[in-house]
Short mmCIF file of the C-alpha atoms (twelve columns), coordinates in Angstrom:
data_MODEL
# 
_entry.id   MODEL 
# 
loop_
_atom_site.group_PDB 
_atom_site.id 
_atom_site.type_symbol 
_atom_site.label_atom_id 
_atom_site.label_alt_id 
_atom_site.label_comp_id 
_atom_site.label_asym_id 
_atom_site.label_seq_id 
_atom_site.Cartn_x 
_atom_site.Cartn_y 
_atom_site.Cartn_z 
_atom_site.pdbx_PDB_model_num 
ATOM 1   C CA . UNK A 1   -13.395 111.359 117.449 1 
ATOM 2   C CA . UNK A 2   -12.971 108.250 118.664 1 
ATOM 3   C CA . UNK A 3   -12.615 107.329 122.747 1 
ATOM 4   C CA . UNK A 4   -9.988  105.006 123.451 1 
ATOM 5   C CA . UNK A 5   -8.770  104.278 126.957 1 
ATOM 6   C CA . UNK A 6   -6.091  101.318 127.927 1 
ATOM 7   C CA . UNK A 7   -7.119  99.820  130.953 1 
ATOM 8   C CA . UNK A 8   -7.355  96.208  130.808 1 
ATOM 9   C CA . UNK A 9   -8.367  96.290  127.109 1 
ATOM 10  C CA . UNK A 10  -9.501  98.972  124.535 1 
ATOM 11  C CA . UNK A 11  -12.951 100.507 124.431 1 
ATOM 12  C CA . UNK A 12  -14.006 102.316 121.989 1 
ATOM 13  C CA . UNK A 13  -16.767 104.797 121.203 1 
ATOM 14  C CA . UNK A 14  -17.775 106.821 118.531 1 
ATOM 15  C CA . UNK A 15  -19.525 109.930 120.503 1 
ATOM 16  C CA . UNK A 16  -19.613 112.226 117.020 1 
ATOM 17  C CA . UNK A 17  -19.975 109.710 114.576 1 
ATOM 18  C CA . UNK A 18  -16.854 110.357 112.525 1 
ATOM 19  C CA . UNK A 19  -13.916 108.937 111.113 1 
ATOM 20  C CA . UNK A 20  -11.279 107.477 114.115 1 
ATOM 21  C CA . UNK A 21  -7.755  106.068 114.226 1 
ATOM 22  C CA . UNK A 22  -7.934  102.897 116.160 1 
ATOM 23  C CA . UNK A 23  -4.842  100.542 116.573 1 
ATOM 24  C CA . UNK A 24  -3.710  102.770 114.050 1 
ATOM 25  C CA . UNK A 25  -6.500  101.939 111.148 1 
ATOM 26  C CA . UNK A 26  -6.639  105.739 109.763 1 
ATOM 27  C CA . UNK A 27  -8.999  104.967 106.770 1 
ATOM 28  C CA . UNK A 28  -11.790 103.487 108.491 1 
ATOM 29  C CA . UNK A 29  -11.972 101.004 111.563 1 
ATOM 30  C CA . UNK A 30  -14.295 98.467  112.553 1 
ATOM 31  C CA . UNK A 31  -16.450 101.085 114.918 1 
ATOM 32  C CA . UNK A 32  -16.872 103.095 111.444 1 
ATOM 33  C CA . UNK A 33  -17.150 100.302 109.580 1 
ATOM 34  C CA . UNK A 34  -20.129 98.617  111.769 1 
ATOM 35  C CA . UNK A 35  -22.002 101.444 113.137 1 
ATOM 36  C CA . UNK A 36  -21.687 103.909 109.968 1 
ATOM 37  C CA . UNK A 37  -21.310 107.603 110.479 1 
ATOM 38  C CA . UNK A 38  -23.659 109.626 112.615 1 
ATOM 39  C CA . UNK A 39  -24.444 106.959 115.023 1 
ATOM 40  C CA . UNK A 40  -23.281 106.647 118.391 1 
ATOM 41  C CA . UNK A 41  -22.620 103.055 119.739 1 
ATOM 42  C CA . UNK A 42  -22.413 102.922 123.216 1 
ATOM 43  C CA . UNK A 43  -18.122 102.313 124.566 1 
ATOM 44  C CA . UNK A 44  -17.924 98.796  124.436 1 
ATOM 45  C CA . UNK A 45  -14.691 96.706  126.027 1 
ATOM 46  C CA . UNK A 46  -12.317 94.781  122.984 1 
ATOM 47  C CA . UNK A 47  -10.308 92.528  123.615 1 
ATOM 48  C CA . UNK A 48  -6.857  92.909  122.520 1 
ATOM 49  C CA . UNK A 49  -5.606  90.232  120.786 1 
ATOM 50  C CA . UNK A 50  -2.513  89.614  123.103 1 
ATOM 51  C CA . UNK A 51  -5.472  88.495  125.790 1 
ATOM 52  C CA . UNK A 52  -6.994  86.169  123.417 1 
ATOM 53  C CA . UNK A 53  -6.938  82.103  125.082 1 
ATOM 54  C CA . UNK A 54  -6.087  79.410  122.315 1 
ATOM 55  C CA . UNK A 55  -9.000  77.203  121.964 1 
ATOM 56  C CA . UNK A 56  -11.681 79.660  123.821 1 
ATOM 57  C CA . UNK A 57  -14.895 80.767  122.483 1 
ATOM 58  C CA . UNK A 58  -15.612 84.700  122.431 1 
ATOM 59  C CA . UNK A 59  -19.079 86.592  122.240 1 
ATOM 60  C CA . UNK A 60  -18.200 89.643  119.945 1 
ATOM 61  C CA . UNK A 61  -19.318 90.914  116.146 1 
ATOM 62  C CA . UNK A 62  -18.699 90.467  112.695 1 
ATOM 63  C CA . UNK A 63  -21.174 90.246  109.847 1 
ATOM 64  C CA . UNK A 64  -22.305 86.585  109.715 1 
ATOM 65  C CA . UNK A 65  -21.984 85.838  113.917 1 
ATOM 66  C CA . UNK A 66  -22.099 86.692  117.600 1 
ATOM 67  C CA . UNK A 67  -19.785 84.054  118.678 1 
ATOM 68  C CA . UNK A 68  -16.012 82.537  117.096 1 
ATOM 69  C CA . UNK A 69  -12.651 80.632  118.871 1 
ATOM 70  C CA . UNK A 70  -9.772  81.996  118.654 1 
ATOM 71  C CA . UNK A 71  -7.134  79.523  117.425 1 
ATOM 72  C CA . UNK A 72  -3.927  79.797  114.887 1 
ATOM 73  C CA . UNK A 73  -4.148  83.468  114.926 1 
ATOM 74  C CA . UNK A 74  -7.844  84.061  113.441 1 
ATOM 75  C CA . UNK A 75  -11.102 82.667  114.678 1 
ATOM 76  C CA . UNK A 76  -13.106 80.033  113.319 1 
ATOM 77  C CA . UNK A 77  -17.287 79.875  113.345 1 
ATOM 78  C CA . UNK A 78  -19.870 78.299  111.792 1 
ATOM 79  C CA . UNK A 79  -21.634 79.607  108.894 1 
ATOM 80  C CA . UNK A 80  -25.219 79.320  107.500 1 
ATOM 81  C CA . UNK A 81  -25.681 80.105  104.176 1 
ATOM 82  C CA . UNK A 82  -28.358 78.670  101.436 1 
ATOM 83  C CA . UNK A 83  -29.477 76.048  103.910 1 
ATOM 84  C CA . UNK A 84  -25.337 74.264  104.009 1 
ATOM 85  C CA . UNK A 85  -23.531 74.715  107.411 1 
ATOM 86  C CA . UNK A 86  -19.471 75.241  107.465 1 
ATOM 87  C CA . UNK A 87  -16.773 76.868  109.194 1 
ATOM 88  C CA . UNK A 88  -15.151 80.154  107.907 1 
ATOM 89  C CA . UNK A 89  -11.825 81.799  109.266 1 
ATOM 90  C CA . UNK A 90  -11.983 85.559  110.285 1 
ATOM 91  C CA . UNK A 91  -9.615  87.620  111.795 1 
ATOM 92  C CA . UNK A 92  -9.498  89.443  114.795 1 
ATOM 93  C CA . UNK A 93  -9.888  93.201  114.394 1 
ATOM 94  C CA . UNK A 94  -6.290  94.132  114.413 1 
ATOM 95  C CA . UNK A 95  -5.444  92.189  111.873 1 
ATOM 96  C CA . UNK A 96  -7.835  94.239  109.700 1 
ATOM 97  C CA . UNK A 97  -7.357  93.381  105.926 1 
ATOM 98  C CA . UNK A 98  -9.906  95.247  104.596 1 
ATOM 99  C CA . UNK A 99  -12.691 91.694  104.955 1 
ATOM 100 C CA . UNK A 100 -14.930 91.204  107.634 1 
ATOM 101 C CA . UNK A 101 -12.866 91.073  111.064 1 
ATOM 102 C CA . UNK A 102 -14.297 89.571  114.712 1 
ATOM 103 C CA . UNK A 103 -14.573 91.968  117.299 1 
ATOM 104 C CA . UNK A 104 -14.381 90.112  120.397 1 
ATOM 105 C CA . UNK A 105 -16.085 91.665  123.561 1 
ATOM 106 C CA . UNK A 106 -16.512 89.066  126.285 1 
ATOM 107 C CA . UNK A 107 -15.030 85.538  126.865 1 
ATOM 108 C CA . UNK A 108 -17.555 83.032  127.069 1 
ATOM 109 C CA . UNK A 109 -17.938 80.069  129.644 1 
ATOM 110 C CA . UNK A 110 -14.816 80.952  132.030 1 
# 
């Protein structure tokens, strides 16, 4: 089951490894979707996307980077792939659409 507690942002935590029903995901949710089942991340602090800063750049996860700005609704980062560099849009986690989403943990440079 997943933890989730509402102070100043959602944490989450997968202490048994199973299935959860985060910002109301009940297929699968990112935590499921990054960690797998039977492994226990340790409770990290999300930000929510109503605490997201136009134009700021956030250390987080998603498949292809550690870093993304937030800006128009999805975040933006840069790419590399077969030696080309470019920027891809992702969105943020509760805008899951069933891609890759950014999980943004910790605003950087403020």
């Amino acid at each position: 089951m997943i933890e989730v507690i509402k102070d100043n942002g959602i944490y989450m935590g997968h202490p048994d490894g199973g299935h959860c029903n985060l910002m109301g995901m009940t297929d699968d949710c990112y935590g499921c979707a990054m960690y797998g089942e039977g492994v226990s991340p340790n409770i990290v602090r999300v930000i929510p996307k109503s605490e997201l800063v136009f134009g700021k750049v956030y250390e987080g996860e998603c498949i292809n980077a550690d870093e993304a700005k937030w800006g128009d609704g999805k975040f933006v980062y840069e790419r590399y792939k077969f030696g080309h560099r470019y920027e891809e849009l992702i969105n943020h986690f509760e805008d899951n659409d069933g891609y890759d989403v950014f999980v943004p943990m910790e605003i950087i440079g403020d």
